[in-house]
Structures are given as structure tokens and as C-alpha cells.
N, C-alpha and C positions, 0 to 999 in steps of 0.2 A: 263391523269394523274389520277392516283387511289384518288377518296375522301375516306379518311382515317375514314371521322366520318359516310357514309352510309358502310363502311368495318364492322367498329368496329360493329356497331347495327346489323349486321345481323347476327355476329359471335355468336353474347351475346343470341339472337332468335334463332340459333341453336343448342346450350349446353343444356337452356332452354326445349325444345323439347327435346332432349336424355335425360334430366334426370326424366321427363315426364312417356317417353317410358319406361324407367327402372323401374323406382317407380312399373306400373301396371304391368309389365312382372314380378317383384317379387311377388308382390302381387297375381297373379296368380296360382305361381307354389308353393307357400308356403302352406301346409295343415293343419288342426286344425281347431279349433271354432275362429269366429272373435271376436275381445277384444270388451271390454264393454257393451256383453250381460251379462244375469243371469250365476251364476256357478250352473254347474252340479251337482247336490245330487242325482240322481237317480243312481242306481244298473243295472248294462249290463241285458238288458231281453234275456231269451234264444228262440231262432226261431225254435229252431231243433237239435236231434241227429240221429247221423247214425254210427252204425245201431241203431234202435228206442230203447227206454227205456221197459223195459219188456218182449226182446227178448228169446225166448227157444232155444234149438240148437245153442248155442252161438260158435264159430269155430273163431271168426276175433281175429287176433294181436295187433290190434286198434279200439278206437271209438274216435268219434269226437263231439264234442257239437259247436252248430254254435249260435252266438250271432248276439245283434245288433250295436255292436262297436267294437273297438280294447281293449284286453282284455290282462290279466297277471296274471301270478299265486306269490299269495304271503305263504310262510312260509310252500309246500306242504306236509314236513314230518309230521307236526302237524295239521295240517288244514286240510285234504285229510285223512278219517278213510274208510278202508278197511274191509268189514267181509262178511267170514272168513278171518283174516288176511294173506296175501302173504310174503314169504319169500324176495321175491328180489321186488325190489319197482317199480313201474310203471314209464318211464320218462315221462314227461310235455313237451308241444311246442304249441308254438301260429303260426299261418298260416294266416294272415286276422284276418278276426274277428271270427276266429276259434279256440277252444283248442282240441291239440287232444292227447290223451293218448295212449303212446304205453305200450303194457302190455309185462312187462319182467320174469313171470313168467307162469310155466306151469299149466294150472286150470284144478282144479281136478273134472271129468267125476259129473256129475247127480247132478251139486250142484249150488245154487242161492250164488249168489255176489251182493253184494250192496255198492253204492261207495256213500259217504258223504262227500262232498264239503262243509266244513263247515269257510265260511269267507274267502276262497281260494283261489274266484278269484274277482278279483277285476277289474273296468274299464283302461285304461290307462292313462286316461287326468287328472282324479281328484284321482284315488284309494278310488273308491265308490264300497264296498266288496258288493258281490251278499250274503245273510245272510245265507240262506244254498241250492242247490240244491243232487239230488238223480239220480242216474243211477244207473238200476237193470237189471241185466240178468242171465238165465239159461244156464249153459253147457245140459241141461238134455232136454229132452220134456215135463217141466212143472215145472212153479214158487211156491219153498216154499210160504206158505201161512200165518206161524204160527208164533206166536210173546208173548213176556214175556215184561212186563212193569213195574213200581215200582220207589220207590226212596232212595236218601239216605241222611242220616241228623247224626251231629257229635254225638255221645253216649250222651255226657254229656250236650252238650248248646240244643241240638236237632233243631239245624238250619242246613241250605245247608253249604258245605262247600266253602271258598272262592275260591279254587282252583278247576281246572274241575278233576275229578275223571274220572281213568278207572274201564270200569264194564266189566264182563267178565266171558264168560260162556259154560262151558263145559259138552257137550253129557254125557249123563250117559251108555253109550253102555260099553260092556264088556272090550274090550283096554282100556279105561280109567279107571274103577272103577277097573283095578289091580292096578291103580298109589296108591290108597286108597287118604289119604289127602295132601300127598306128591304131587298131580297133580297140584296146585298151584302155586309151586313155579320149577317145575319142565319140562312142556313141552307147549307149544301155544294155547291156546284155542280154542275154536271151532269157535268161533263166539266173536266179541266184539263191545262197542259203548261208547259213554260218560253220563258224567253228566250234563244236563242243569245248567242254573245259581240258579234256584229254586231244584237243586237234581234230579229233575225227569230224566228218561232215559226209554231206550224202543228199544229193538230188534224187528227189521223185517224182513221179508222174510228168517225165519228160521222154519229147519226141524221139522216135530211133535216128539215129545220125552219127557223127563225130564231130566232137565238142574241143573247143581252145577253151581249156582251163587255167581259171587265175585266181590268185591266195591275195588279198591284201588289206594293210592295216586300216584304209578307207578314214583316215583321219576327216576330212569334209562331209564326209555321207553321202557321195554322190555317184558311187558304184563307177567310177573311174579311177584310170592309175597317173601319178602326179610321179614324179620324180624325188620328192622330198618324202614319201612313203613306202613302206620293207612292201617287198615284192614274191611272188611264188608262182613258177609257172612250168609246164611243162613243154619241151620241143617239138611233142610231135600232138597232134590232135587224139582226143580219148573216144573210143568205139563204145558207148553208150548200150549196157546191157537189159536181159529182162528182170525186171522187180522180182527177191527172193520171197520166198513164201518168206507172211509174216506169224512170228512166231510170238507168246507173249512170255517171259520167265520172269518167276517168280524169285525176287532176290530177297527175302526172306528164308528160303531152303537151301542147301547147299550146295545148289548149282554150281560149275564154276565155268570157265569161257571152254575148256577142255571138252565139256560135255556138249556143247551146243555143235549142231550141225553148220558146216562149214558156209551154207547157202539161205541163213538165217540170221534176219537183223536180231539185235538185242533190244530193247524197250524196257529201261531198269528205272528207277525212281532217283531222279527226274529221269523224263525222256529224253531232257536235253544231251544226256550224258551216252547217245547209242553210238555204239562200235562194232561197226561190221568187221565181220572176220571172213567175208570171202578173198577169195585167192584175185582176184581180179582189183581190189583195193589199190590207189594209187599214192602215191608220196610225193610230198611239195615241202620243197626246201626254202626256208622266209630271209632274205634280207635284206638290206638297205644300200643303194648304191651308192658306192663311196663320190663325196663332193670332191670333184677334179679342178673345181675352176680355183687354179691357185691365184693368188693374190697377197700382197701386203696387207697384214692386219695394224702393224703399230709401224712407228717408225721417231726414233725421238735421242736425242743427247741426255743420258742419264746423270752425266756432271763433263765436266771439262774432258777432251780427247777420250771420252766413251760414250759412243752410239749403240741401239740395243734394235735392232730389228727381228721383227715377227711376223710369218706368215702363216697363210691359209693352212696348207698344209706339208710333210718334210720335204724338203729340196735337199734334190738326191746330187745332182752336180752343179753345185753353185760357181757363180766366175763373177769378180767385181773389178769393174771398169773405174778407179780412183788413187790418185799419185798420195803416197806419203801415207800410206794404212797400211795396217795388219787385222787380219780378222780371222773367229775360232767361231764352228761351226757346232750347236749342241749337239747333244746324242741321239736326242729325236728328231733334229733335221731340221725344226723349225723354228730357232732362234737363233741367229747369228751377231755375234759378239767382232764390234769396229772400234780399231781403238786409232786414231792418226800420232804419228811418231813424232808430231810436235802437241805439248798437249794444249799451249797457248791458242793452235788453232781453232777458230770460233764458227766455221762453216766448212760446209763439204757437201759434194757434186758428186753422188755415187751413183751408175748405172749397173744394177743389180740382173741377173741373166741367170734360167738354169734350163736349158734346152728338153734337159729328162719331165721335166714339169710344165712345161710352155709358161715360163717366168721372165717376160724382162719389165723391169721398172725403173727409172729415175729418180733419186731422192736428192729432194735438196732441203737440206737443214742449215740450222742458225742456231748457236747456242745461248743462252738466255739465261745471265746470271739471277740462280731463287734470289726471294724475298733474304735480310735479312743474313746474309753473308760474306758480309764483307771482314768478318775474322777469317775467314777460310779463306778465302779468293789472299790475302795478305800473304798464308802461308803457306799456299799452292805445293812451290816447290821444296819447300822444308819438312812436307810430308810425309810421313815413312809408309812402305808399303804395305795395305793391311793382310795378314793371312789367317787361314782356318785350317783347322785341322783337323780331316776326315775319318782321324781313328776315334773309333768308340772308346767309351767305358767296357767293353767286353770287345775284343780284338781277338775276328778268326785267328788260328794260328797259322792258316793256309794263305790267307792272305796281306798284300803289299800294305804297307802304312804309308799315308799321303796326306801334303798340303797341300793347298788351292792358295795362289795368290789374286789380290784384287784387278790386278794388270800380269800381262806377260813379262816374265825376268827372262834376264840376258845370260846373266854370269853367277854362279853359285859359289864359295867357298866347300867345297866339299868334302872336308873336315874340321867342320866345324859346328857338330849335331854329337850330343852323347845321351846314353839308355841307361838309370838305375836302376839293377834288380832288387827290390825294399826289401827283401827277406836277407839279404845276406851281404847289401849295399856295394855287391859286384858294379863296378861302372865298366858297362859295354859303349863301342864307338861305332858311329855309323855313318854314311855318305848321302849327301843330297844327289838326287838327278832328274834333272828335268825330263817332262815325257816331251817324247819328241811329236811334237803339233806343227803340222805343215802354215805358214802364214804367207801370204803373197808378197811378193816386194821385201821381206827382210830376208838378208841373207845370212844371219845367225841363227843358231836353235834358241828358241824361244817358248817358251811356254808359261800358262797360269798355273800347270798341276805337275807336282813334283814329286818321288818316289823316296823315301827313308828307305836304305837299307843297311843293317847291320851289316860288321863285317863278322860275327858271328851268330850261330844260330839262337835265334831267341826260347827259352825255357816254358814247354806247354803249363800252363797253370802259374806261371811267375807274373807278379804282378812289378810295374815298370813305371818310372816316370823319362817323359823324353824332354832335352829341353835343347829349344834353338835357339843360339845367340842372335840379338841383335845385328844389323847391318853386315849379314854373309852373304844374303840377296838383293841384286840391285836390277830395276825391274826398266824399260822403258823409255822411261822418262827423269833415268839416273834417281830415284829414291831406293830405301832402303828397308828391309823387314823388320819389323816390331819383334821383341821376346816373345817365344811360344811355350809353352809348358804342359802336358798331357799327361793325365796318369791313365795306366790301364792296364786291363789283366789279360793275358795271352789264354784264350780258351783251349783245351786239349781233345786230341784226336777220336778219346772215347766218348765224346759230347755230342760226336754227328755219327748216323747212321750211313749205307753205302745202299744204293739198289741199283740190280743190273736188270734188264728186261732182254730178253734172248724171243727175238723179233722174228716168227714163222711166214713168209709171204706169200701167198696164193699160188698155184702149179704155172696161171695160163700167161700167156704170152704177153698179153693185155695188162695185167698187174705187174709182172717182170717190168715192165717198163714204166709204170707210173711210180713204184717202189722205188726209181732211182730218183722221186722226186719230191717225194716224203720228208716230213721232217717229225719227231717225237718229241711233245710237250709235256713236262710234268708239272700240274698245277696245283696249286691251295686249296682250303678249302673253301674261298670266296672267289674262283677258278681266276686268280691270278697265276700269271707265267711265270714260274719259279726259275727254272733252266728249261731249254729246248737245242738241241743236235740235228744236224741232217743225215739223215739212215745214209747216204750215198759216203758220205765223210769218216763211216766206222765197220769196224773187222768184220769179214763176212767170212765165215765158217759152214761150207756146205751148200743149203738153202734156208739157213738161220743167221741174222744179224743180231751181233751183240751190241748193245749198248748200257753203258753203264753212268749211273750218275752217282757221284761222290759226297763225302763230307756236305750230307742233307742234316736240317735239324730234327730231331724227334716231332713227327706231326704226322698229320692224314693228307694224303695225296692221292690225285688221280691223275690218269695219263689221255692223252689224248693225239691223235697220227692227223694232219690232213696233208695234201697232195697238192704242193711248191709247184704248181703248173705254171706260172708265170715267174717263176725264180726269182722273187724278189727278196725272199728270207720269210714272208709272210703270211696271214692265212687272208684271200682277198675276196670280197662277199661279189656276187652277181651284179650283171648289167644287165636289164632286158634288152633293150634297144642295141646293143652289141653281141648280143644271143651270148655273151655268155656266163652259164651256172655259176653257183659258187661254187669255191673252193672243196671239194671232199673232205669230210673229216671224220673217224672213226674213233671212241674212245675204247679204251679198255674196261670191259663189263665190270669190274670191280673195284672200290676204293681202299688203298693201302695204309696202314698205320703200321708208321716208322717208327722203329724207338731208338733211344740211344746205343753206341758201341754194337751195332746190328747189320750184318749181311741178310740184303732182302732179295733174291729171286724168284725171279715172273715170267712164264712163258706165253707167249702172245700168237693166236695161231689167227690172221688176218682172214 
């Protein structure tokens, strides 16, 4: 008779064992790091290529680079730079812990290649990017030697740009220089590489010659320059020097760029990041050619007798061809405000023209009563004029207090505005006056923005209500102003600070003269244009310009000079195709903090 209870125990002792067995037979044949060590941060080292780096007589189909792990290529079309660039693209494949490149292009006879692995290939366990390797080889019997280095920084900020730039650079041999400057945007360069995250960049293992060098944002990827993309180039062709010895430092120790010899690359972790510090390094200034082709962007009846036109870009001497208007030009040129002096008028025939811009256009509109307005349309002209009123809650005490009306006024009552001081219920009286705004075809002063001024001085720190009577303004089309009411505090003269900057300008003859065309900008610290002066327009003592900027608010500010070469008040970025540069611009090496009730002086030696 079977005892069931020594059955049962020895069943249970042999599952036990089989799942034992299974446990460590999986365990065996599974491959990978075992859990619960450190993670890998390190980058695949490379053990070997074949054929070797530096090869002459280059003939193979493929190379191989052999690492010390299982290895992958990420993102090859952009990571993987090519130069001189190949037409049809090399494919990738991993073998082991092997990458091997098959090359799908035919290489042209007596010429060095250089392949840049830049972030490209990465481990497989963790995707820890190798930061950049190089593989160099000759079709010819002997490795170019020569190399061009330099940076590029944006025209106007003159930092690196965020984005990596393509540089890029074309032989001056006779086939190219018939392209003339048309070769940029027209045929593959000779040779190409990028821009570090610091600008710098640097061709190697190119031919001796001189080179047309080009910086650009390369938005399509097709190693040509488009017009719609920031540009950097230099005027005269670059004389292509010999490769410095290469050095390796180690930036773990306390190297710093001081100590490195002048004729020595850097190679810092990443590699990406090398900065050459010879003296023959060149400078490319990036920027985007400004869009000239002006044109009408909107054009439309905002309500009854007011048209609102918008252009391309500012129209600098506008002229309108149309009987029975007035029109006000914005401050940035590019909006122009039409109002016709009848306002029942329902259409209008305007020939728009600004010679300074190559501008003429025809507008013909129609006005088109909205939806769902026929209470308004009733009371058209029973309408009172709407105004606003551009004094703050906190009111410089340096400056004007002003309304804007919805239409141009004619005729003002101009007394008929009074100012409470609420501390002490003083009533001060003040006068309206129109700013005088030139309009075609009317011959009265007319304007929508108006000037409050006391007839006495207003109290720094007193706080004020102003109040406009009704119907003092009558604007256009015979209506009248609505009641205005503002309170507000008069801020005082110890709340802003003053900075003068005493402007030192270089000896030579060359700067004397571009100095009288300077202009000095003081910026924010999000480098908005706070104030800007023209150096030619202020007190020259000696060979020091003074320039001072007044009643600024307590903040950090920086200054920046460029060189008004086209006199238009502004700073104007390059044209390739018109040869010409940007604008110059120099800042002052350091940034200021202003404080309140404070004289700041700063000497600036150019």
C-alpha cells in the first residue's frame, strides 16, 4: 500500500528542485549588467579602426570602428558631418561592438575626408553619447594638412548663437570664383563643419589655398544660403594655414586658457566645445537680412469715416492721393490711421505712395455696416467723442500728462480742465493743447493727442485727481468729449537715478570719423532700448564725449555703441548680395546697477 503522505513529500522536493534548476538556467543565458550595481555614465571607448585613422591610398568601401560595448547610432543625418560633404549618405550598422560604415558614394581621387561623430553614437544599455570622435583618410598619397579656425557671434547681442550654425567654405580656384557671389546659394561647398556652443568652429584636414568663408543658420539643411536665413561672411577670401600641433589638456587640473600655448587646439570634455586661441582666428558676424519688399498687410474700415492701414514694413515718407481725408501716421511707421471729413462717407479711392520704400498701392474700400447695429448706426451722430487717458497711476514728474481722442479734435475749450491736490484739496487749473500733427488737406490744427498742462508747477509726491469736463472737445465730425477723471500720484526726483558715460574714442583718423556716426544705447535687462543719443548731437570736451542719461529708474542696465553708417537712427543688420556688413556695435564690458537718488559715472575708452 502507497503511503500517500511520504508520495505527497517527495512530489513537493521534486517541483522544488525543477524550479531551482530553472531559476539558474535562466539566469545564465540572460545577458546584460546584473541589477543593483552602479549605472553606467561612461561613453563606449573606441579600441580600434580598420583601416587606421589617417590612412593615404584610401580604396576600401567600408570602415569599421571597434569599441568596448554594444554600441548605436543616434540621429546620423545631423550628428555624422561629412567634409567635403558626399552627395549620397554613407549607411550605418552595428556588428558586435562594432560600427561599420558603408560608404555609398564615389570619393573624389587626391582628397582628405574627415568624418565627425558628433553625439552619434551612443552605448546601448544606458545611451551614454561618445561626445565626439574623428576618422580621417586620403584617397591620395598624402593627408591635407591645412586648417582655418574662427568664430561666430550674433551682429547685434555679439554672443554665440543658440542654435549650432553651418560654416562653410569654398576653394577660391577658378570654377568657383566664375559663380562670383551667387556660389553661396548656388552649388556644395568645398569643405564644411559647425559651430561649438561657444561660436568657435575650425576646419581640418584641408587643402592649402584661400577659402570664401560662410556662417549660416542652414534652416533646410542643404548647405546653401536662402535669403530668409541670418548670414556671416567675410569680404575678402581666408589664406588657409598649417594644422597646430595637437595638444590634449586635461580640464580636471587647473589649467586655464592663459596657460595654453598660443598655437594649440583645446580638446576639453566634450570636444565639441574646442577653442582655438591662435592669433590668426577669424570673426563672423550673423545676421538676417532685413525684408525690404514693402507691401500692404491689412487694409479695412474699422467703423464709419475710419480706415486703419498696415504695412510690410515703416514708411518713412508716405503721400496719399484721396480728396476729403486726414491721416496720422504711427510711431513706428507702419500703421497709418484715415479718417474722411465726411463720416457718412461709405467708400474711398486711396492711392498710397512712399518713394523712401518703393510703396505705391491703390485701395479701394466699401464700408459694411456689422451685424446687429442698428442702435448705433441711429446714433451716429449723437455720439460723443471717446477719450483716454495716458497718465498713469504713478505719474513721472518730468513728464507731460496727455489724452488721446478717438478721432482728431479741432477746437479745444482750453480752460476748461482742473487738478485736485487730495492732501490739502488745493484746486490747481490747467490748459488743454493739441499736439500739433501735420494732416493733408485740412487746414486747421488737428489732432487725436492732447497735452494737460498746469498753469502751475505740480507738487513731487502729491497725489492729484484731474477732471475734464464734458463737451470742451469737438473733434471732426462736430461731436464732443465724454467726462474724464484720473487720479494719480506725481512721483519725485529722488526715485530716479542720473548716469553720464564720458565717451573716450580711439586716436586714429578712421574712428574720428565713424564716431560722428555713432549713436549710444542704454538697455534693460531683457536688452530692451530704454533711451539711445547720437554721440555727434552731445558736448565734446577735448577728445571725450559726454553723454548723460537722466531721471532713469533704479535697475541694471547695459550700454551698447553701434556705428549709424546709414543714418537712419538705427542699428541695420547685413546684406550679402549688396556686400554690405552689419552695422558695428560695441558694448560696454560691464553691467550697471542703478539705484535710486544716484549719480552714476562711467568712463568708456573705445
Amino acid at each position: 500500500m502507497i503511503n500517500l503522505k511520504l508520495y505527497f513529500k517527495q512530489l513537493i522536493l521534486n517541483v522544488s528542485m525543477l524550479l531551482i534548476c530553472s531559476f539558474f538556467l535562466y539566469s545564465c543565458a540572460k545577458q546584460g549588467y546584473p541589477s543593483g550595481g552602479p549605472v553606467d555614465k561612461q561613453p563606449p571607448i573606441v579600441k580600434g579602426v580598420n583601416p587606421k585613422t589617417e590612412s593615404t591610398n584610401f580604396n576600401a568601401k567600408r570602415f569599421r570602428i571597434d569599441f568596448d560595448e554594444y554600441v548605436t547610432m543616434k540621429d546620423a543625418d545631423n550628428n555624422v558631418l561629412i567634409s567635403p560633404p558626399m552627395a549620397n549618405k554613407p549607411e550605418y550598422s552595428t556588428k558586435g561592438h562594432s560600427l561599420i560604415v558603408k560608404l555609398s558614394d564615389t570619393l573624389a581621387p587626391n582628397t582628405t575626408y574627415l568624418f565627425q561623430f558628433k553625439n552619434a553614437i551612443v552605448d546601448f544599455n544606458e545611451g551614454n553619447p561618445l561626445p565626439s570622435f574623428e576618422y580621417v583618410f586620403s584617397t591620395g598619397n598624402m593627408l591635407d594638412s591645412m586648417t582655418i579656425s574662427g568664430s561666430v557671434a550674433d551682429a547685434l547681442t555679439q554672443k554665440a548663437s543658440d542654435a549650432t550654425l553651418a560654416v562653410v567654405a569654398y576653394e577660391m580656384n577658378p570654377d568657383n570664383l566664375n559663380w562670383g557671389d551667387s556660389i553661396v546659394g548656388k552649388i556644395s561647398p568645398t569643405y564644411q563643419t559647425r559651430t561649438a556652443s561657444d561660436g568657435s568652429f575650425q576646419f581640418n584636414y584641408i587643402r592649402p589655398g584661400k577659402y570664401k568663408i560662410i556662417a549660416l543658420d542652414d534652416a533646410d539643411k542643404n548647405l546653401r544660403y536662402s535669403v530668409s536665413e541670418a548670414i556671416a561672411w567675410l569680404d575678402s577670401p581666408v589664406e588657409a594655414r598649417l594644422m597646430p600641433k595637437r595638444e590634449t589638456i586635461d580640464t580636471t587640473n587647473n589649467t586655464t586658457l592663459a596657460d595654453v600655448p598660443t598655437d594649440t587646439v583645446i580638446y576639453g570634455q566634450p570636444s565639441d566645445s574646442i577653442k582655438h586661441l591662435a592669433k590668426h582666428a577669424i570673426s563672423l558676424s550673423l545676421s538676417k537680412k532685413e525684408t525690404c519688399q514693402q507691401r500692404v498687410l491689412n487694409k479695412e474700415f474699422t467703423n464709419r469715416g475710419h480706415i486703419r492701414i498696415i504695412t510690410q514694413t515703416p514708411m518713412l515718407n508716405p503721400v496719399i492721393e484721396c480728396d476729403s481725408v486726414i491721416w496720422s501716421l504711427s510711431a513706428k511707421g507702419d500703421t497709418m490711421n484715415v479718417w474722411t471729413l465726411r463720416q457718412t462717407r461709405d467708400s474711398v479711392h486711396i492711392i498710397l505712395s512712399d518713394t523712401a520704400t518703393s510703396l505705391c498701392d491703390t485701395i479701394i474700400l466699401k464700408f459694411r455696416e456689422p451685424k446687429k447695429s442698428k442702435r448705433i448706426t441711429e446714433n451716429t451722430d449723437k455720439n460723443l467723442n471717446k477719450t483716454e487717458s495716458l497718465v498713469t497711476a504713478s505719474h513721472p514728474y518730468f513728464d507731460t500728462m496727455c489724452i488721446r481722442f478717438e478721432t482728431p479734435v479741432t477746437v479745444c475749450n482750453k480752460d476748461s480742465l482742473t487738478l485736485m491736490l487730495l492732501d490739502d484739496s488745493t484746486t490747481i487749473y490747467a490748459k488743454i493743447m493739441l499736439a500739433r500733427n501735420t494732416y493733408s488737406i485740412f487746414q486747421h490744427t488737428s489732432s487725436t493727442l492732447a497735452y494737460i498742462l498746469p498753469t502751475t508747477s505740480l507738487k513731487q509726491g502729491g497725489k492729484y485727481v484731474f477732471t475734464i469736463s464734458p463737451k470742451i472737445c469737438r473733434d471732426i465730425y462736430n461731436r464732443f468729449n465724454d467726462s474724464v477723471t484720473v487720479t494719480t500720484t506725481i512721483t519725485r526726483a529722488e526715485d530716479y537715478g542720473s548716469l553720464t558715460v564720458d565717451l573716450i574714442p580711439p586716436s586714429d583718423t578712421v574712428q574720428d570719423d565713424l564716431i560722428n556716426h555713432a549713436i549710444i544705447q542704454l538697455l534693460s535687462d531683457n536688452d530692451i532700448v530704454v533711451r539711445q543719443l547720437p554721440i555727434n548731437q552731445n558736448g565734446q570736451s577735448g577728445n571725450t564725449v559726454k553723454l548723460t542719461f537722466k531721471n532713469l529708474k533704479p535697475s541694471s542696465y547695459r550700454i551698447r555703441l553701434f556705428y549709424d553708417l546709414n543714418g537712419d537712427g538705427r542699428w541695420t543688420p547685413g546684406d550679402y548680395y549688396m556686400h554690405r556688413q552689419p552695422e558695428p556695435v560695441v558694448y560696454f564690458p560691464k553691467k550697471l546697477q542703478l539705484r535710486a537718488n544716484w549719480e552714476m559715472n562711467e568712463t568708456w575708452n573705445l
